[in-house]
Structure formats: structure tokens, C-alpha cells
N, C-alpha and C positions, 0 to 999 in steps of 0.2 A: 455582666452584660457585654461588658469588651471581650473576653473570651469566648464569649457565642460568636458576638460579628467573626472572629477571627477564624473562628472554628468554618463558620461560613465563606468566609472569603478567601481561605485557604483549604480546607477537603473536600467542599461541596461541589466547586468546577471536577475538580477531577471523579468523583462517585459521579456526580451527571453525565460525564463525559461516555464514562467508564461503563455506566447503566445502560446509556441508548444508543454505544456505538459499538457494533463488534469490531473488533480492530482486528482479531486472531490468525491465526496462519491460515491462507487460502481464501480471505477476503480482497475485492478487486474494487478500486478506487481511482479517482480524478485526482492528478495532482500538480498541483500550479508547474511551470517549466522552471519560473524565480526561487522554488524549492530546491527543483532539483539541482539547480546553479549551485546555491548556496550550501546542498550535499555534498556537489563534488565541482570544484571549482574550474574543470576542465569543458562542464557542460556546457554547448552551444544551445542557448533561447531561440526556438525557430516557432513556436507557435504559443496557443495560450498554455497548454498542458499535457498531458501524458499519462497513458494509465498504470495505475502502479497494484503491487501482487502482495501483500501482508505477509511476512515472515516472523511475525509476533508469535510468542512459548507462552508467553508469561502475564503477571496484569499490571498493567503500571503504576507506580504509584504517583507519579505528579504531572502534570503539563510538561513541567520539562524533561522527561523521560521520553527517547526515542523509539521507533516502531522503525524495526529495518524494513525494506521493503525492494522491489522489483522492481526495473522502471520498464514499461511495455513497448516494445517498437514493431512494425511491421517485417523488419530484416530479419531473417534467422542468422543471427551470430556465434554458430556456433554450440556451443553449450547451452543451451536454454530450454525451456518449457512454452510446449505448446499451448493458446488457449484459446479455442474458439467462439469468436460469434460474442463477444465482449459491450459489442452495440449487435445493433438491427442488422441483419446482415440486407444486402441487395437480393429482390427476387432469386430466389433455386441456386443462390451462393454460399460461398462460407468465409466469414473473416478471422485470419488466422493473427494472431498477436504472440508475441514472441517475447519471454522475459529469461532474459542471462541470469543463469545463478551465479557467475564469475563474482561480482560483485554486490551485494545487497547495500543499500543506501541510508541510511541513518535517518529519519525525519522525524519532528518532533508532533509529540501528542497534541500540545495545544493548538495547533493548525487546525484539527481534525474538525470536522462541523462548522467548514466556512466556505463559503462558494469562492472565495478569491485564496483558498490553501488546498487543504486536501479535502474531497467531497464523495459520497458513498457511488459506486457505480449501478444505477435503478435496473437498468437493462438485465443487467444480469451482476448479482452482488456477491456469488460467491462460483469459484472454482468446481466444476464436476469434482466426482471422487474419483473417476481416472486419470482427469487431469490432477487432482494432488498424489493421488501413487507412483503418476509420472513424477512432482515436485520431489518430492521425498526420497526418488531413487538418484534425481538427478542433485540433490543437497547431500545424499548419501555421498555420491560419489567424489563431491567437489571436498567434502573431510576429506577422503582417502589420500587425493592428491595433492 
């Protein structure tokens, strides 16, 4: 009996997680700003969050297993991938989002499925397939250099 709770208490978070969330490469998500601090300690907290871009390959095996991932700003800095229209865009506009591949950001799984961590983005939950041809040329080329 102690070995089921355990079996429970320890693989079933993460198969649950694992089940109803896609985390894979080119899924777009909500991610607290206290995340991203806590990724990279250089980060300024300027608002509640940020959207971020899934550079996930593989399937995790536990909560504490990281999803690198993109963090979205409005600036194009450079190197980065284009994505539009992320939310609702304004009347006959287009909002463009801007994620750097200079750096992917480490964040952890069990944040995933909590409104005050990482949270799926409704609007539009995954990347076009142009916009990932563009990822993928633009991760290509960030190996090369």
C-alpha cells in the first residue's frame, strides 16, 4: 500500500502534467516575471509576466526537470524570431513579439499549470509553421556561431 501512495505521489504529478500539457518546441505561454528573475538573475521585474516560446526536444521526466524556453518582448533585439498576433491584436493591426534565440532560459516543469507561474497562452497556443521554419533556421544558425 505504501508503495502505491508513493508510486502516486511521485509519477503521477508529473504523467498528469505530462498528459494535459504540451510543453514542446513552438508552444507559447504566460510566464510569471519572478520566474524569469529567478532564470536569470540579471532580470528587471517590470510587470506581472511575459510571454515565453518552448524550446522543449524531449519529455520530462519529473517536475524538477527544465523546459528552456524564449522570453517574448515587444523590441526586436537583434537575433530573434518573429511572432505574431500572440493576443488579440487592435482593430486592422498586427502585434508583433519578438523572442531572442541568443539565450533560452531554463524553467522549471512544475511551475507549469498555475496561474501565478507558467500558464498556457489561450489566444493563440501555438507558433505558425512559418514562424517555426523561421525558429529553427534562426536555432540553426545560433549552433553555427
Amino acid at each position: 500500500l505504501f508503495l502505491l501512495f508513493l508510486f502516486f505521489l511521485v509519477f503521477l504529478p508529473v504523467y498528469y502534467l505530462d498528459f494535459l500539457l504540451d510543453y514542446s518546441k513552438g508552444t507559447l505561454w504566460w510566464v510569471n516575471d519572478w520566474l524569469w528573475k529567478e532564470a536569470d538573475g540579471n532580470f528587471v521585474v517590470k510587470r506581472k509576466g511575459h510571454p515565453g516560446l518552448s524550446l522543449a526536444r524531449r519529455r520530462l521526466k519529473s517536475i524538477y526537470d527544465v523546459v528552456p524556453m524564449l522570453i517574448g518582448t515587444t523590441k526586436n533585439g537583434g537575433r530573434s524570431v518573429t511572432v505574431e498576433n500572440i493576443t488579440e491584436p487592435v482593430k486592422g493591426s498586427t502585434r508583433r513579439t519578438h523572442f531572442s534565440v541568443v539565450r533560452p532560459y531554463p524553467l522549471r516543469f512544475g511551475e507549469f499549470g498555475k496561474k501565478s507561474g507558467i500558464y498556457g497562452n489561450d489566444y493563440k497556443p501555438r507558433i505558425s509553421d512559418s514562424e517555426m521554419a523561421l525558429l529553427n533556421v534562426m536555432l540553426e544558425m545560433e549552433v553555427r556561431s
